[in-house]
C-alpha positions as a Python dict, from the first residue, in 0.01 Angstrom:
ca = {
    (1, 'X'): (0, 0, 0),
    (2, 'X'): (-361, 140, 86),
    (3, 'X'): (-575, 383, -65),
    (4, 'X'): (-722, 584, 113),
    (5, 'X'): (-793, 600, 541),
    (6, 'X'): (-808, 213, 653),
    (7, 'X'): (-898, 137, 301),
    (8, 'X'): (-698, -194, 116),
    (9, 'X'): (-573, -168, -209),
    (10, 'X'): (-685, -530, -262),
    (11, 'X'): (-1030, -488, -391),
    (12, 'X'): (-953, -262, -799),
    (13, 'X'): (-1174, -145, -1029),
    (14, 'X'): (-1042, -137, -1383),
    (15, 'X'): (-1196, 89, -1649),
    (16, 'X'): (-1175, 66, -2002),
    (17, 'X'): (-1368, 222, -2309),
    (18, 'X'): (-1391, -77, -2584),
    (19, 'X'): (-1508, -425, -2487),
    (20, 'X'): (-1213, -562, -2725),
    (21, 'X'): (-996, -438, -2556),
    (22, 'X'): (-1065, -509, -2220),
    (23, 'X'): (-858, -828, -2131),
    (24, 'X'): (-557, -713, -2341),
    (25, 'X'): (-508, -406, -2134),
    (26, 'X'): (-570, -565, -1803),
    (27, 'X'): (-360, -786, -1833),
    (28, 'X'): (-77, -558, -1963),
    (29, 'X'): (-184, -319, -1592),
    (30, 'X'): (-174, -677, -1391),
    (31, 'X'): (161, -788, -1466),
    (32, 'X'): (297, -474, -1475),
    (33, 'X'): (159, -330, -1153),
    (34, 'X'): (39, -637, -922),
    (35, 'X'): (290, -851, -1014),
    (36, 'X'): (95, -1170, -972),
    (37, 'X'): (245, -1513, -974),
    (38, 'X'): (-132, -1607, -1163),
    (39, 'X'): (-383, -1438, -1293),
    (40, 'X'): (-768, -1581, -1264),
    (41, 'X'): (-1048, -1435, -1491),
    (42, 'X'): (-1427, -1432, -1483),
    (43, 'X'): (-1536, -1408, -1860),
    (44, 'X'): (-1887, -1460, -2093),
    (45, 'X'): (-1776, -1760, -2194),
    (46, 'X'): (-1472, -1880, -1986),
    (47, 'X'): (-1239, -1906, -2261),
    (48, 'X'): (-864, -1824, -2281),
    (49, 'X'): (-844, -1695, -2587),
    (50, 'X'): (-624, -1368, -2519),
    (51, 'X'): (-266, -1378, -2414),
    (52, 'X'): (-62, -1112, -2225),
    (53, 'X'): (108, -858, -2468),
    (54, 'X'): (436, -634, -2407),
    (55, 'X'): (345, -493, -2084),
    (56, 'X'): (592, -185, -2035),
    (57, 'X'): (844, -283, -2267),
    (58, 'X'): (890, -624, -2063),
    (59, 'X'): (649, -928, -2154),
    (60, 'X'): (503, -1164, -1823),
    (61, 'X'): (706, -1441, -1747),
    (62, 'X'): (496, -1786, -1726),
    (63, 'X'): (220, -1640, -1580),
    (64, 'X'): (-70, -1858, -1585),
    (65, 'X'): (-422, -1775, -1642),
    (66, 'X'): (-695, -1950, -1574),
    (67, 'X'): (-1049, -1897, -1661),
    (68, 'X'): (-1453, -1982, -1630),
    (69, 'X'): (-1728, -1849, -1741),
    (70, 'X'): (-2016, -1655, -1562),
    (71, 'X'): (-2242, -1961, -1530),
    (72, 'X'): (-1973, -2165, -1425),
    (73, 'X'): (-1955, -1922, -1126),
    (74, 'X'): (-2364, -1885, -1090),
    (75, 'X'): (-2357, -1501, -1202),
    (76, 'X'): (-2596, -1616, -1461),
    (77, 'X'): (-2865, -1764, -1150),
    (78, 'X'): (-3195, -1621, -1149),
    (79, 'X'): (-3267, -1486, -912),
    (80, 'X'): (-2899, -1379, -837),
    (81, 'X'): (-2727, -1499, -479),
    (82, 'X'): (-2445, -1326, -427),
    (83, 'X'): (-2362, -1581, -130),
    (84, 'X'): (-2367, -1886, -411),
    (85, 'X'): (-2122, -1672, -629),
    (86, 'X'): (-1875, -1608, -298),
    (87, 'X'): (-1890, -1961, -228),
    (88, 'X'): (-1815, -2092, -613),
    (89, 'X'): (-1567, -1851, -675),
    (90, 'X'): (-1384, -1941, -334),
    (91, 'X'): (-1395, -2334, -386),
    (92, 'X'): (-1226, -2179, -738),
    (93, 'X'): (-975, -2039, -502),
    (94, 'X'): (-916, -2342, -325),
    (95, 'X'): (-894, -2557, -593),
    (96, 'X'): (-585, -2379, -726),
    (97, 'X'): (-269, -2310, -518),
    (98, 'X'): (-349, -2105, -218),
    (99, 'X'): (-48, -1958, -83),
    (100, 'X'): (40, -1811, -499),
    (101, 'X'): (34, -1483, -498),
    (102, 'X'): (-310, -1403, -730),
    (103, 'X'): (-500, -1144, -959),
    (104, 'X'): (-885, -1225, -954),
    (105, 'X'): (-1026, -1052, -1222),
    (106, 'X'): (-1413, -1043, -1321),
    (107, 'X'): (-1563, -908, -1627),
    (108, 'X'): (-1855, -659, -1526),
    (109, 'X'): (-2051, -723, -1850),
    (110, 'X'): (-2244, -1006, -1651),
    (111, 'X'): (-2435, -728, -1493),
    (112, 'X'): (-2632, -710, -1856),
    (113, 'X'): (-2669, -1059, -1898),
    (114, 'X'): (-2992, -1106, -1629),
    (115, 'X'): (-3274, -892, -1492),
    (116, 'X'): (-3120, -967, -1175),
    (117, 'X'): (-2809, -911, -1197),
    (118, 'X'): (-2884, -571, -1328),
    (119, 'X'): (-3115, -535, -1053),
    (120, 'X'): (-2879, -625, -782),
    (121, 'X'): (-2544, -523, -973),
    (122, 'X'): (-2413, -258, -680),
    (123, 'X'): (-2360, -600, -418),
    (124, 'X'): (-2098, -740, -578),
    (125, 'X'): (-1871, -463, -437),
    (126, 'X'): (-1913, -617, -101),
    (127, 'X'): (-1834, -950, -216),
    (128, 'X'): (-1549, -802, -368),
    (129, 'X'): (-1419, -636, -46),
    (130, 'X'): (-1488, -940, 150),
    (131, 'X'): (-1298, -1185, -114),
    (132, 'X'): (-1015, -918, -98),
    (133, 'X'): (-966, -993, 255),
    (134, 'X'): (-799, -1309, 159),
    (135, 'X'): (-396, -1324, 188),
    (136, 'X'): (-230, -1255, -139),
    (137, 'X'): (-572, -1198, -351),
    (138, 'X'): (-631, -892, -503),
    (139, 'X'): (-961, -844, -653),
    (140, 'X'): (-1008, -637, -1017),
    (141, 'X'): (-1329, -603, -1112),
    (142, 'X'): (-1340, -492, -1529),
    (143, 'X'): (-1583, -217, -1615),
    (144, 'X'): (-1644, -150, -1961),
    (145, 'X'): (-1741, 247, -1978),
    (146, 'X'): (-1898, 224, -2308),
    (147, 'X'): (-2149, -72, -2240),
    (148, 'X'): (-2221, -57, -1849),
    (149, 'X'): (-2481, 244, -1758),
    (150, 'X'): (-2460, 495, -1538),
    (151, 'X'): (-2607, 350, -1200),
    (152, 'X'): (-2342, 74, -1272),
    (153, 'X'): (-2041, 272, -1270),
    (154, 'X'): (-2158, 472, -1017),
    (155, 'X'): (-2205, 193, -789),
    (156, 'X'): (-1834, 87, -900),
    (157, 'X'): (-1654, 416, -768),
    (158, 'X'): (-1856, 364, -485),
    (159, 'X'): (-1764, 20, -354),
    (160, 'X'): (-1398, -14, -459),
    (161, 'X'): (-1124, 167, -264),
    (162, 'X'): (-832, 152, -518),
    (163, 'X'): (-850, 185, -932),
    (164, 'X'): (-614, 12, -1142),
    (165, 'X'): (-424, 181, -1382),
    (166, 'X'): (-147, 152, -1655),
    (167, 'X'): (122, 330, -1427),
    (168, 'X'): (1, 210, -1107),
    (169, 'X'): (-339, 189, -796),
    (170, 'X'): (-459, 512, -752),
    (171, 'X'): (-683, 619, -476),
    (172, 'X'): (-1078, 600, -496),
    (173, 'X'): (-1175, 961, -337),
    (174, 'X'): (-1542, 808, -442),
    (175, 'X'): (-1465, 476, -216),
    (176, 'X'): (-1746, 414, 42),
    (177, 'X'): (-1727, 200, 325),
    (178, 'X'): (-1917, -146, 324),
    (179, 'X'): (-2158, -1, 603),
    (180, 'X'): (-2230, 302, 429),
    (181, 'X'): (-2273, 166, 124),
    (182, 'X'): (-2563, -73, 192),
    (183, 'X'): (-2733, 121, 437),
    (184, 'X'): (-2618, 487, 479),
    (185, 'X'): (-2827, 735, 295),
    (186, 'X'): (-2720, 998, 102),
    (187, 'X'): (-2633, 1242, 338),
    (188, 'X'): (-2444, 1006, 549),
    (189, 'X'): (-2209, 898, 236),
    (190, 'X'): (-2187, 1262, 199),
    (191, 'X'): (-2054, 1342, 548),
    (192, 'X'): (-1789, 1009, 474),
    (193, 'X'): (-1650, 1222, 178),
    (194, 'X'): (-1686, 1595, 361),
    (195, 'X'): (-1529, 1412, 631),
    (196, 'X'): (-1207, 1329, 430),
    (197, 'X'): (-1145, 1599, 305),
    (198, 'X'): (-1257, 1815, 585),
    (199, 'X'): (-1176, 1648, 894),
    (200, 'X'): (-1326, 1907, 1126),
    (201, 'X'): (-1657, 1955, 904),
    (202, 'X'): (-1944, 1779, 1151),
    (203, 'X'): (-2225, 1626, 1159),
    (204, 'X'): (-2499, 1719, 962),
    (205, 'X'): (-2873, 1687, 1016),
    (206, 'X'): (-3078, 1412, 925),
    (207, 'X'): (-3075, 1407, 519),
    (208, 'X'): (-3444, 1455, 348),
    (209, 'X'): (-3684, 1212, 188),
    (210, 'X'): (-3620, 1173, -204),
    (211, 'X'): (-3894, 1145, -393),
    (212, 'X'): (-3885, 939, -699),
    (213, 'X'): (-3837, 1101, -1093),
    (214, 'X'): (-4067, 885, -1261),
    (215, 'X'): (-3824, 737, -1532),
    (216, 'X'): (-3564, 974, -1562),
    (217, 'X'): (-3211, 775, -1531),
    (218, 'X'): (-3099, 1006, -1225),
    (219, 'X'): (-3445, 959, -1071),
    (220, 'X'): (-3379, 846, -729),
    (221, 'X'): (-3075, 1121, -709),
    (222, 'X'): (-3231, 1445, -791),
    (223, 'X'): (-3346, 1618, -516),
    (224, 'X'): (-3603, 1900, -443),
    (225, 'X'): (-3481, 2186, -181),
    (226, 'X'): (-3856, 2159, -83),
    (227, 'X'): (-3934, 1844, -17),
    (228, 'X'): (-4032, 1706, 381),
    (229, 'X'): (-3747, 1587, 660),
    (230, 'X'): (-3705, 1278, 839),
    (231, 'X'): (-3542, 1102, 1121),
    (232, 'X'): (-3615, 743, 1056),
    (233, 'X'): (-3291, 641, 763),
    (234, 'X'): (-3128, 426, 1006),
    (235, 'X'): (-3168, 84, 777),
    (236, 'X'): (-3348, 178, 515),
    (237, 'X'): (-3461, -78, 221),
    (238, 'X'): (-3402, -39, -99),
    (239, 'X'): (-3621, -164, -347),
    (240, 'X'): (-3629, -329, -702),
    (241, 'X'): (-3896, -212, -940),
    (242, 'X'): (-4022, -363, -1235),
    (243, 'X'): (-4276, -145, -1441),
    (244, 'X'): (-4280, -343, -1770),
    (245, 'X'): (-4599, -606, -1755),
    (246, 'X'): (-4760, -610, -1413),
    (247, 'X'): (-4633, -413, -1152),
    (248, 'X'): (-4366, -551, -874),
    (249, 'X'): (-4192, -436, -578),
    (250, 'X'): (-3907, -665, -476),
    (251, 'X'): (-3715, -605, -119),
    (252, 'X'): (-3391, -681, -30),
    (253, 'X'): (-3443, -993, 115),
    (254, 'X'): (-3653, -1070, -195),
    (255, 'X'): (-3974, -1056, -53),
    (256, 'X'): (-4221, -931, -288),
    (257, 'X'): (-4510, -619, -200),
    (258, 'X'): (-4841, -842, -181),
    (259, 'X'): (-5082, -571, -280),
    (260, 'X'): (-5386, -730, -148),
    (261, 'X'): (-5428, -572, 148),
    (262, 'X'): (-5731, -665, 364),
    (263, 'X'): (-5983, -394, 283),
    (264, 'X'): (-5838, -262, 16),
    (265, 'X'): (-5859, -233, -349),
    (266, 'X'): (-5575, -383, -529),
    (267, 'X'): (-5601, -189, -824),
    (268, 'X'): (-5633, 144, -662),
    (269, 'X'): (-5357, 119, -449),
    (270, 'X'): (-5183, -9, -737),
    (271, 'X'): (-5241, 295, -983),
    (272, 'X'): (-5176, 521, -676),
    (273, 'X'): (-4820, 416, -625),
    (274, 'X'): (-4783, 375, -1033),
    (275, 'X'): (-4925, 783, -1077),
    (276, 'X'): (-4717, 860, -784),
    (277, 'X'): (-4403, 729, -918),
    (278, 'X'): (-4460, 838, -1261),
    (279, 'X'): (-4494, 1222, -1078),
    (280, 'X'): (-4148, 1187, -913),
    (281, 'X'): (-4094, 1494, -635),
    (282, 'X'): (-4391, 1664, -796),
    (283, 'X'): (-4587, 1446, -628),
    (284, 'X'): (-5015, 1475, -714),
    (285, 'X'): (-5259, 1700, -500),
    (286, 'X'): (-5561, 1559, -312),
    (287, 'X'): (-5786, 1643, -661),
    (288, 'X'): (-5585, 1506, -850),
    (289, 'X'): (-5569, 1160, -733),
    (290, 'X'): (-5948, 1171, -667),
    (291, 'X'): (-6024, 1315, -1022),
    (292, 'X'): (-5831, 1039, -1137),
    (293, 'X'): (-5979, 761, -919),
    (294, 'X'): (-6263, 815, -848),
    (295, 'X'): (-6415, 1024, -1152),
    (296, 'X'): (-6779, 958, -1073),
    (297, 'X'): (-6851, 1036, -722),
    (298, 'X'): (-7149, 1191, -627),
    (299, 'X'): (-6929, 1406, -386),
    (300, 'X'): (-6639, 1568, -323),
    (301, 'X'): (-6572, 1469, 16),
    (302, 'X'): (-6683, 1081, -94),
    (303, 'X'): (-6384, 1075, -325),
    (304, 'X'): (-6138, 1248, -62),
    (305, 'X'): (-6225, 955, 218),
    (306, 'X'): (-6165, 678, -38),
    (307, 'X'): (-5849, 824, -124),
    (308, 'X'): (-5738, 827, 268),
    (309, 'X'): (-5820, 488, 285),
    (310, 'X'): (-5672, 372, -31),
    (311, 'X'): (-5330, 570, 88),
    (312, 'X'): (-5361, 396, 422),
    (313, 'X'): (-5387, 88, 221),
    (314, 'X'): (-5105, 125, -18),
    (315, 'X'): (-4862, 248, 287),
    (316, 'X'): (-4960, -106, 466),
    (317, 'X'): (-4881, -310, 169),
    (318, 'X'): (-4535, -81, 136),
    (319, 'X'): (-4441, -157, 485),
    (320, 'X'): (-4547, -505, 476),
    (321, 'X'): (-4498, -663, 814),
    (322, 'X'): (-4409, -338, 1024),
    (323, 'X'): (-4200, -361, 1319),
    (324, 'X'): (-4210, -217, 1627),
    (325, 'X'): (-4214, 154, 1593),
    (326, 'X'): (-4220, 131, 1207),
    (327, 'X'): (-4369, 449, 1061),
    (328, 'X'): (-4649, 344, 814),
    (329, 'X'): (-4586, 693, 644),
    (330, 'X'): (-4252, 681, 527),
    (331, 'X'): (-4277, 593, 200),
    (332, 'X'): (-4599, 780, 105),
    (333, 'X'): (-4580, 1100, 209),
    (334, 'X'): (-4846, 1413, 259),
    (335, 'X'): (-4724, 1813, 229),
    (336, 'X'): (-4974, 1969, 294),
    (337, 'X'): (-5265, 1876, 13),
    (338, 'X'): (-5013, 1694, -191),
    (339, 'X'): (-4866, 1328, -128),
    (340, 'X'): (-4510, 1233, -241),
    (341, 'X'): (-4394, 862, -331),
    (342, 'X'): (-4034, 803, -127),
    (343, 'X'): (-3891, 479, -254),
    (344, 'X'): (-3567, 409, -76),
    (345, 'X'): (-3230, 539, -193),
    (346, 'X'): (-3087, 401, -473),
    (347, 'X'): (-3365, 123, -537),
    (348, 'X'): (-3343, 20, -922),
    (349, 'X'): (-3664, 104, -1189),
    (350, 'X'): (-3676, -98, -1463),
    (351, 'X'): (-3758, 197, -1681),
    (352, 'X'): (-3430, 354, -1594),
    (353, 'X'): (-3216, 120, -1728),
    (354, 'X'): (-3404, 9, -2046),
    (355, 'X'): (-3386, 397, -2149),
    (356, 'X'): (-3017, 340, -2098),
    (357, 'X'): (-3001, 96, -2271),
    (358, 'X'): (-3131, 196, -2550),
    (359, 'X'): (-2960, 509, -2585),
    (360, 'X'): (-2587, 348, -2605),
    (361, 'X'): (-2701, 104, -2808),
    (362, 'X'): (-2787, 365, -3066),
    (363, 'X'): (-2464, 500, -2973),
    (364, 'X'): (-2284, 193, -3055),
    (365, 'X'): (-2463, 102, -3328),
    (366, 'X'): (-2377, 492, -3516),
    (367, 'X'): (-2016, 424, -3383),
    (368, 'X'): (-2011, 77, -3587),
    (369, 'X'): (-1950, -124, -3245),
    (370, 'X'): (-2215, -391, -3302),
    (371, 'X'): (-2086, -608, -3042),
    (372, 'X'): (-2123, -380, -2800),
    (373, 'X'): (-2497, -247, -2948),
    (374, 'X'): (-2581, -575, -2923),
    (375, 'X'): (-2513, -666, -2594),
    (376, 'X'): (-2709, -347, -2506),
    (377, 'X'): (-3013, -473, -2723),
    (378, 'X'): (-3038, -803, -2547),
    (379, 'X'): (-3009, -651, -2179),
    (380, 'X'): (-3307, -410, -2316),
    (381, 'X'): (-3480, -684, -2494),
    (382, 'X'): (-3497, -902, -2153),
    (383, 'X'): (-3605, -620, -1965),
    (384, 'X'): (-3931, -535, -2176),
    (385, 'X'): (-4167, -816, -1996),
    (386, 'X'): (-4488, -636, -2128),
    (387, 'X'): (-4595, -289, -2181),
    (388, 'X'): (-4541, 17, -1935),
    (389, 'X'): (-4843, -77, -1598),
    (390, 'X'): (-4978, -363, -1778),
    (391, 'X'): (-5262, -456, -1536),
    (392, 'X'): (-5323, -122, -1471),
    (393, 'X'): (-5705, -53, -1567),
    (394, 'X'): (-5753, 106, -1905),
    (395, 'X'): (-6015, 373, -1695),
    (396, 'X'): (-5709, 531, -1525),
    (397, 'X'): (-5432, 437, -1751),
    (398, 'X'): (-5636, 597, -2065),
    (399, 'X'): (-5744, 915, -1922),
    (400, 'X'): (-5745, 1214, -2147),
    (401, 'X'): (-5724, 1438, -1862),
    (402, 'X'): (-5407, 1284, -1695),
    (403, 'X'): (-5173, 1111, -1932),
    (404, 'X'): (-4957, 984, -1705),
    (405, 'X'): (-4953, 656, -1864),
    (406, 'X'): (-5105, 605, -2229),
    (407, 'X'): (-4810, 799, -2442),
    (408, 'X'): (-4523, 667, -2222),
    (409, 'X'): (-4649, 291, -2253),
    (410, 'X'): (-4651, 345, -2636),
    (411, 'X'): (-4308, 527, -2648),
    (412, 'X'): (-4177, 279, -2460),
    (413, 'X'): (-4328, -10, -2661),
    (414, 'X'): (-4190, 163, -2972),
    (415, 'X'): (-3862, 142, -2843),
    (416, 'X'): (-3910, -199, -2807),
    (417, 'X'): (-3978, -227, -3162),
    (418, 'X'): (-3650, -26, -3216),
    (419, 'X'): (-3465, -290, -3045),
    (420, 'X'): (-3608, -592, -3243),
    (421, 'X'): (-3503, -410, -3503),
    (422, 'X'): (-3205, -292, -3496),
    (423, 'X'): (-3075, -642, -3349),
    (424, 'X'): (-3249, -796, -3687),
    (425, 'X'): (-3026, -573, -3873),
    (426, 'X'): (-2763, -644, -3683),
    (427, 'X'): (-2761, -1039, -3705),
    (428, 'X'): (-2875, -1014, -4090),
    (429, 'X'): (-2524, -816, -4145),
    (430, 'X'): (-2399, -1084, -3997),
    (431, 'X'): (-2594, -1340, -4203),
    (432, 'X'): (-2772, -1489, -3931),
    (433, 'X'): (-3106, -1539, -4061),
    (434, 'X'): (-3298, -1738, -3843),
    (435, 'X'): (-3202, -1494, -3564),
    (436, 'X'): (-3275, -1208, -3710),
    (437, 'X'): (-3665, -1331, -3805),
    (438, 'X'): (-3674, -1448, -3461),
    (439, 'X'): (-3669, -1058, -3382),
    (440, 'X'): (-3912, -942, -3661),
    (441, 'X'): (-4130, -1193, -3496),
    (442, 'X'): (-4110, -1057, -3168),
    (443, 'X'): (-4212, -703, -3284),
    (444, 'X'): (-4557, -897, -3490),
    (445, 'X'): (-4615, -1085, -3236),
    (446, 'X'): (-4675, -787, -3067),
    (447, 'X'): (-4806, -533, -3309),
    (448, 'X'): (-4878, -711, -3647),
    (449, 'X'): (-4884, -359, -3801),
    (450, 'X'): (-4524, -268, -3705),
    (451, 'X'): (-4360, -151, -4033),
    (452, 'X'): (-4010, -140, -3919),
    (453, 'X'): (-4029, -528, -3847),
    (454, 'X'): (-4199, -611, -4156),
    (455, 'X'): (-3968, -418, -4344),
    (456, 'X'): (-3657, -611, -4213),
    (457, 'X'): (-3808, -931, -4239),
    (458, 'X'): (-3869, -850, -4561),
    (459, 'X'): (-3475, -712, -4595),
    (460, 'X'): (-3359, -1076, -4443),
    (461, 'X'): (-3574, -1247, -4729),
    (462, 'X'): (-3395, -1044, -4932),
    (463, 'X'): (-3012, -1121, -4842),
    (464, 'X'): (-3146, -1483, -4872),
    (465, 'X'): (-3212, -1431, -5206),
    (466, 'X'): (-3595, -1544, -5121),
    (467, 'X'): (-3842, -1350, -5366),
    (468, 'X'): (-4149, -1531, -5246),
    (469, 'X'): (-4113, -1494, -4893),
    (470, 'X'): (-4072, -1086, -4949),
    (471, 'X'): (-4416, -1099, -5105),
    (472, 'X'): (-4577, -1323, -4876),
    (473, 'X'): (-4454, -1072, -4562),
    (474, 'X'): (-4596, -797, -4810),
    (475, 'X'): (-4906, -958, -4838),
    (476, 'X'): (-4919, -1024, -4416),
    (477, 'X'): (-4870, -649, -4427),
    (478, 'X'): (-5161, -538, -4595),
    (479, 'X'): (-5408, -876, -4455),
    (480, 'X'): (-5326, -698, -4112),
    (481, 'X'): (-5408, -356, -4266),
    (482, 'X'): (-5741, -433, -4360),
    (483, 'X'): (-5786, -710, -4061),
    (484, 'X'): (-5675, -509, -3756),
    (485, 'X'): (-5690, -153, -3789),
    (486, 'X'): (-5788, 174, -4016),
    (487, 'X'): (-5514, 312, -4112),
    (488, 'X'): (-5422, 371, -4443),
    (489, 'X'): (-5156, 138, -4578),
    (490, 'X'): (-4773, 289, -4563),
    (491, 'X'): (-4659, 451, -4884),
    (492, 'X'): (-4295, 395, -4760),
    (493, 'X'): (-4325, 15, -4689),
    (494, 'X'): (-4505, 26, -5062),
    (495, 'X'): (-4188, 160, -5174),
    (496, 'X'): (-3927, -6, -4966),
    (497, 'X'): (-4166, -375, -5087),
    (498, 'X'): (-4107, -246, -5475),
    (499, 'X'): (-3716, -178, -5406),
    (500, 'X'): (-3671, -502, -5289),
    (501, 'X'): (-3869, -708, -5563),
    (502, 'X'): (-3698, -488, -5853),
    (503, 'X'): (-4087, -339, -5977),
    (504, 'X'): (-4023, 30, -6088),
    (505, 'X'): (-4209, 305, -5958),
    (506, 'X'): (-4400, 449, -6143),
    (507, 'X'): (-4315, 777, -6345),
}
């Protein structure tokens, strides 16, 4: 059976909606469909737990299935190597019988469990269509719709041909070929999809630079109908970056940008790529960047030739070692008076997920699926290194003229404190104390004025049955008031204090 033109139906994707669920109805699609003599399964935590239920009225004769966890596998490495992983999980392969007739399957939800494996999530599907290549394996890999986010299951309907389902493999019209995937651009994968449904559609012309959407979750797929066209997407790179605490650029072959460029000015070159990205397709005019940059020069014309240089600075430490015939402009553009940032297609922002992130967890958490919220807290929690540009210089991240910076560090930071505490709450319900303070703790450690962290600490003291330690973290409250800042003290942590102690309020 295939899927789709030259396209194996050994490499599945699996989709379900609730993480408790998962296992039980794979395994009730993988007997029934695949008909596997055994069934081997990637999980968390590598235990066996689950069994196979009534699969179409008929129940799986002595199937066996075998299991190990992530680690066990080295999905759980930092930094990720997808070539470690292929080797464990084929000595795995060896190690059982060969010639049986087998169901891989591997729970997505590692993916959440790392930086980089969110970072690098979309190559699995080639290690996936490679391991499918094996005689009498079939590959499923388990997405979870709820908890995985968007640039995750995107990059699933891209990179695997067939989908399993309760009544059988359908075809992936999303499927991408293993070329095309990794280094076709967008208008190439395009063409691939134009192409199969319109066999006699073309070729189209060379697709344009994308500019970047600052933080939005679609940023590095929204296009503008005016931005410049270029020749040069042969191989292009795509890159990993990380925004939260000091700036990074990661490559694919996990070189890092070195921003100290001779005869340049790290920091400049630095806030130049951060404003850029932060103004997406927009991009920033000549005055702007110089107003920002250079706020105090004498002359007009002094600012614009440090800003050519900086830019010719920044697009050598993008490019890093050039080769032969590299164009040193690709990735910093200029229209006219304006210059664009062009990242490669589909490289992954750290902001972009964490935003994610947090929003299904808050969608979890007003479901009542606090396994699933928390497993979205932690991936968000990991991901927070530091606030939004941290070695950014206060002069051009506090400027009252461009706030490109100041109110999306702090919104970002509060979020942060959203996390801590709503995973507090979460591990109180469950009457695990210690953990919970661990997250109050995190939020202080940060901001010893955050009120929603001293207000669940206090809550935690409170299931504990702990009077004292409520009015100690009271009394940290207010010692911070008067030690650290101006502000008044909060009437609502007052009240939410005198709730929790049992002192009326008075009349």
């Amino acid at each position: 059976m295939t899927t789709g033109v030259g396209a194996p139906a050994a490499n599945l994707a699996f989709f379900v909606s609730r993480q408790r669920s998962l296992f039980a109805e794979f395994l009730d699609a993988a007997i029934e469909q695949l008909a596997p003599a055994r069934i081997l399964i990637v999980t968390a935590d590598g235990k066996s737990s689950f069994k196979p239920r009534t699969a179409g009225g008929r129940r799986g004769k002595n199937i066996p299935i075998l299991c190990k966890a992530y680690a066990d596998l080295s999905f759980l490495d930092v930094p990720i190597s997808f070539g470690r992983v292929e080797r464990q999980i084929e000595r795995w392969l060896e190690a059982c019988d060969p010639a049986a007739e087998t169901v891989l399957a591997i729970d997505m939800g590692w993916g959440l469990e790392t930086n980089s494996a969110a970072a690098n999530f979309e190559r699995w599907t080639l290690v996936a269509d490679r391991l499918a290549a094996r005689p009498g394996l079939q590959v499923v890999s388990l997405y979870n719709r709820s908890l995985l986010i968007d640039e995750q299951l995107l990059a699933a309907l891209r990179g695997h041909p067939g989908i399993l389902t309760p009544t059988g493999v359908a075809a992936n019209p999303h499927w991408l070929p293993a070329r095309l995937l990794t280094q076709g651009t967008l208008r190439e994968q395009i063409d691939h999809w134009l192409g199969e449904i319109l066999p006699d559609s073309g070729e189209m012309p060379a697709a344009a630079i994308h500019a970047a959407e600052g933080a939005d979750p679609m940023w590095l797929l929204r296009r503008s109908a005016e931005e410049p066209v270029a020749t040069y997407f042969d191989s292009r790179d795509r890159w990993k970056i990380r925004c939260f605490g000091r700036l990074r650029i990661y490559r694919n072959d996990g070189s890092q940008v070195n921003w100290e460029v001779s005869g340049g000015a790290t920091r400049k070159s630095k806030t130049l790529f951060a404003y850029l990205l932060q103004r997406g397709g927009q991009g920033a005019t000549t005055d702007e960047l110089c107003d920002l940059l250079w706020p105090e020069a004498d002359k007009a014309e002094t600012a614009r030739n440090r800003l050519y240089h900086t830019v010719k600075c920044l697009r050598e430490a993008l490019e890093g070692r050039p080769g032969r015939g590299a164009d040193m402009r690709r990735y910093l553009l200029r229209d006219g008076s304006r210059y664009i940032l062009a990242p490669p297609e589909r490289s992954w922002l750290d902001i972009s997920t964490f935003e994610q992130l947090c929003r299904q967890s808050h969608s979890h958490i007003k479901s009542g699926a606090s396994d699933e919220a928390l497993i979205c807290l932690q991936a968000a929690d990991r991901l927070y290194t530091g606030d939004l540009f941290a070695d950014i210089p206060a002069d051009y991240a506090d400027n009252s003229e461009h706030d490109w910076c100041w109110s999306k560090r702090y919104w970002l930071r509060d979020m942060f404190f959203k996390i801590q505490r709503d995973a507090a709450r979460i591990h109180r319900e469950r009457q695990d104390f210690s953990t919970a303070l661990a997250h109050c703790q995190k939020a202080l450690a940060i901001d010893p004025l955050c009120e929603m962290a001293h207000e669940e600490a206090m809550r935690v003291f409170r299931a504990q049955g702990r009077r004292e330690a409520i009015d100690r973290q009271y009394k940290l409250y207010l010692d911070s008031v008067r030690h650290f800042d101006d502000r008044p003290q909060s009437a609502a942590l007052r009240q939410i204090y005198r709730s929790l102690v049992g002192v009326a309020q008075p009349g």
